[in-house]
N, C-alpha and C positions, 0 to 999 in steps of 0.2 A: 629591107632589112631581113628578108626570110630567105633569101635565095637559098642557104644553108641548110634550110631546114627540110625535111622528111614529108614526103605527104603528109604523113600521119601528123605530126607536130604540127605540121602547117592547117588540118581539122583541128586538133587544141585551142589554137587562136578564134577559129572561126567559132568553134561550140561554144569559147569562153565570153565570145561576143553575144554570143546568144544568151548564155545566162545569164548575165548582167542585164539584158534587155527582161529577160522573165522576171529576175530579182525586183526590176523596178529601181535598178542604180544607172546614173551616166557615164559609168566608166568602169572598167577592166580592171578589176583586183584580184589578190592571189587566190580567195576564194574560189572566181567563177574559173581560174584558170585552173584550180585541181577538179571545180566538175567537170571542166573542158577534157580533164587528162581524164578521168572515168568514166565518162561519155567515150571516149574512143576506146580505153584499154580499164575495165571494170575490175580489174585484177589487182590494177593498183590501191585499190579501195578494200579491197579481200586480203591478199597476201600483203599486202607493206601496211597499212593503217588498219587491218582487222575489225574493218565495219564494211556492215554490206550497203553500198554502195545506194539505197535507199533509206537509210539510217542517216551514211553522210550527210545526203542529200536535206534532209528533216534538219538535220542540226547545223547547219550554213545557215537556212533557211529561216532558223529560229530565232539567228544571232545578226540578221540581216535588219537592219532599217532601210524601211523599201521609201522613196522619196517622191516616187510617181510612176504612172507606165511608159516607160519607153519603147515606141516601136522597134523592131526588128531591124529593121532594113535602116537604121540610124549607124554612121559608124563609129560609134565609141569609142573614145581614145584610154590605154592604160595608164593606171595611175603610176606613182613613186614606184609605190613600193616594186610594182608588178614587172616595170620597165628593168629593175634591177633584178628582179626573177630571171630575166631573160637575158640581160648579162651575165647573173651568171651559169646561166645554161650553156651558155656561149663557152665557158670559161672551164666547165665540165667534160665538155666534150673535147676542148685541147687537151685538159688533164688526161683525159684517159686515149689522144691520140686515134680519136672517129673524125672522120672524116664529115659527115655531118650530123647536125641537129636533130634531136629524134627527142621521143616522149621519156626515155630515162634521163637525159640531161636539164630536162623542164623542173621533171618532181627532185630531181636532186638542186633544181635552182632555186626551188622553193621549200625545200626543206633548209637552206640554207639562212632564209629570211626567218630569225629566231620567233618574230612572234605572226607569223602564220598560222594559220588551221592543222597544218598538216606536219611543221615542224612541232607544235607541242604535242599532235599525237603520238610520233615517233616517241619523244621524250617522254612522254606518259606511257609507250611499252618499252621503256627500257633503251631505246637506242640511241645512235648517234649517227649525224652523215657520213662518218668516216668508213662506219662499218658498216653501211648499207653501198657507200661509193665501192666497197670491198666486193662486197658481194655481186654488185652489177660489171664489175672488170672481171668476176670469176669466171659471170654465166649472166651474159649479153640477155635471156630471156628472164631474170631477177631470181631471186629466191622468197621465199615469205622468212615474216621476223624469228617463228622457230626453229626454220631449217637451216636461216644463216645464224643463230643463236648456237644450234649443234655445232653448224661448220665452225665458228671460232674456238668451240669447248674442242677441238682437235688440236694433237702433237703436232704442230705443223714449225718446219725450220723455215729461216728468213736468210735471206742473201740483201744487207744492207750497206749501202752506200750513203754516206752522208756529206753533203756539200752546204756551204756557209755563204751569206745572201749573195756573197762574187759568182756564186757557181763553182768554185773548188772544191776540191774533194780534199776530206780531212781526216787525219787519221783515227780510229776506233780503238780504242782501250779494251785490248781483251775481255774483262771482266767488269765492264760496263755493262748498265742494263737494257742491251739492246736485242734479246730475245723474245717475241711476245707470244705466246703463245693460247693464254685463255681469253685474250682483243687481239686489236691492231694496236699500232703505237698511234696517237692521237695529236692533231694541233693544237699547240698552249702545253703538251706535254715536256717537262725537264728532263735531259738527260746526261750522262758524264762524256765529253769527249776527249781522249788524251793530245795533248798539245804540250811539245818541248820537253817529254817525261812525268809530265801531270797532270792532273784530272781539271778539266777545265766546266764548269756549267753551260750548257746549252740548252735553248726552247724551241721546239719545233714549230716552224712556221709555215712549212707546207707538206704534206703526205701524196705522193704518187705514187702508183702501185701497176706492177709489171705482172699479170698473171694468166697463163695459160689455162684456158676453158678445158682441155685434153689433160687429163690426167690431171686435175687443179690440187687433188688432194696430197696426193704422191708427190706431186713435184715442190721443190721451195720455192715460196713464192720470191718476188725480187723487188724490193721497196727502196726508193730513192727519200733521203728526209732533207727540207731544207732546213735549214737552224739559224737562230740569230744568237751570239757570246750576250751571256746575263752580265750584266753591270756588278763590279762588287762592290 
């Protein structure tokens, strides 16, 4: 199931197998898979979660019920939740059109899992997957949470397409609010689309985002939104 994956991603599983063996659990949860992802890349634990990495590490640890020692060399299978971590890692890496599996598609598969470690820390600085998925299509090496907090508070124009779950493209109501300029436009977000000469409600149900690393700021970015028609 890794062929996909990055060297690097492919150490994630393996260090995440290992901390579950230190933790003293039988199996692979999203816990030991974000030490796994800061065990390889420490940044993620600095600039996206703004703890050092030793901190982390104390407060997994704290919040772990350890149930016995497991050796090392045991091979651990992942839990629920962790299996769907990694779906959708899988699912991240189409969205943003990479070819393969690497360590930004992990932390973004588990930020996605609302009550992980790493997901409420996000939400406890303030953010959301949307605008961190923003920030790793900008600039493939990440940003930390204040410099992509800067980057959103920017004038920046959008080139938006919106298609309805067929995959058509639907027409935009000039003066709808599809400018965003101090976020991104967000999933579960409502907006007006025009259909037939009237304002019709939509909710967006999926964000894909087109953005060139060269000149990200200067250039408008190019966001594709899917939407599902609100019931009236």
């Amino acid at each position: 199931m890794f062929e996909r994956y990055t060297e690097k991603a492919r150490r994630v599983i393996f260090f995440a197998r290992y901390e579950a063996s230190a933790l003293g659990i039988e199996y692979i949860n999203p816990d030991c898979l974000l030490l796994g992802l800061v065990r390889e890349s420490g940044e993620i634990s600095t600039k996206w979660l703004e703890l050092p990495a030793t901190d982390l590490r104390r407060i997994i640890e704290s919040q772990t019920m350890r149930v016995k020692h497991v050796a090392t060399s045991v091979d651990l299978p992942l839990d629920t939740v962790a299996k769907r971590v990694l779906d959708h890692a899988a699912d991240e890496c189409e969205r943003l059109a990479h070819k393969h599996i690497d360590t930004k598609h992990l932390f973004l598969g588990l930020l996605r899992e609302p009550d992980t470690f790493a997901a409420r820390r996000i939400k406890d600085c303030g953010m959301t997957v949307e605008e961190i998925r923003v920030a790793i299509a900008q600039d493939s090496s990440g940003r930390g949470l204040k410099e992509t907090r800067r980057y959103h508070s920017m004038q920046r124009e959008l080139k938006v397409k919106v298609l309805n779950e067929s995959g058509d493209e639907l027409a935009i109501e000039e003066f709808a609010p599809l400018q965003w300029t101090a976020r991104p436009p967000a999933i579960g977000e409502a907006i007006l689309v025009k259909e037939a000469g009237a304002l019709e409600p939509y909710r967006i149900i999926d964000v894909v985002w087109n953005i060139e690393a060269e000149n990200a700021v200067s250039q408008p970015a190019e966001v594709v939104l899917k939407v599902r028609k609100e019931q009236s």
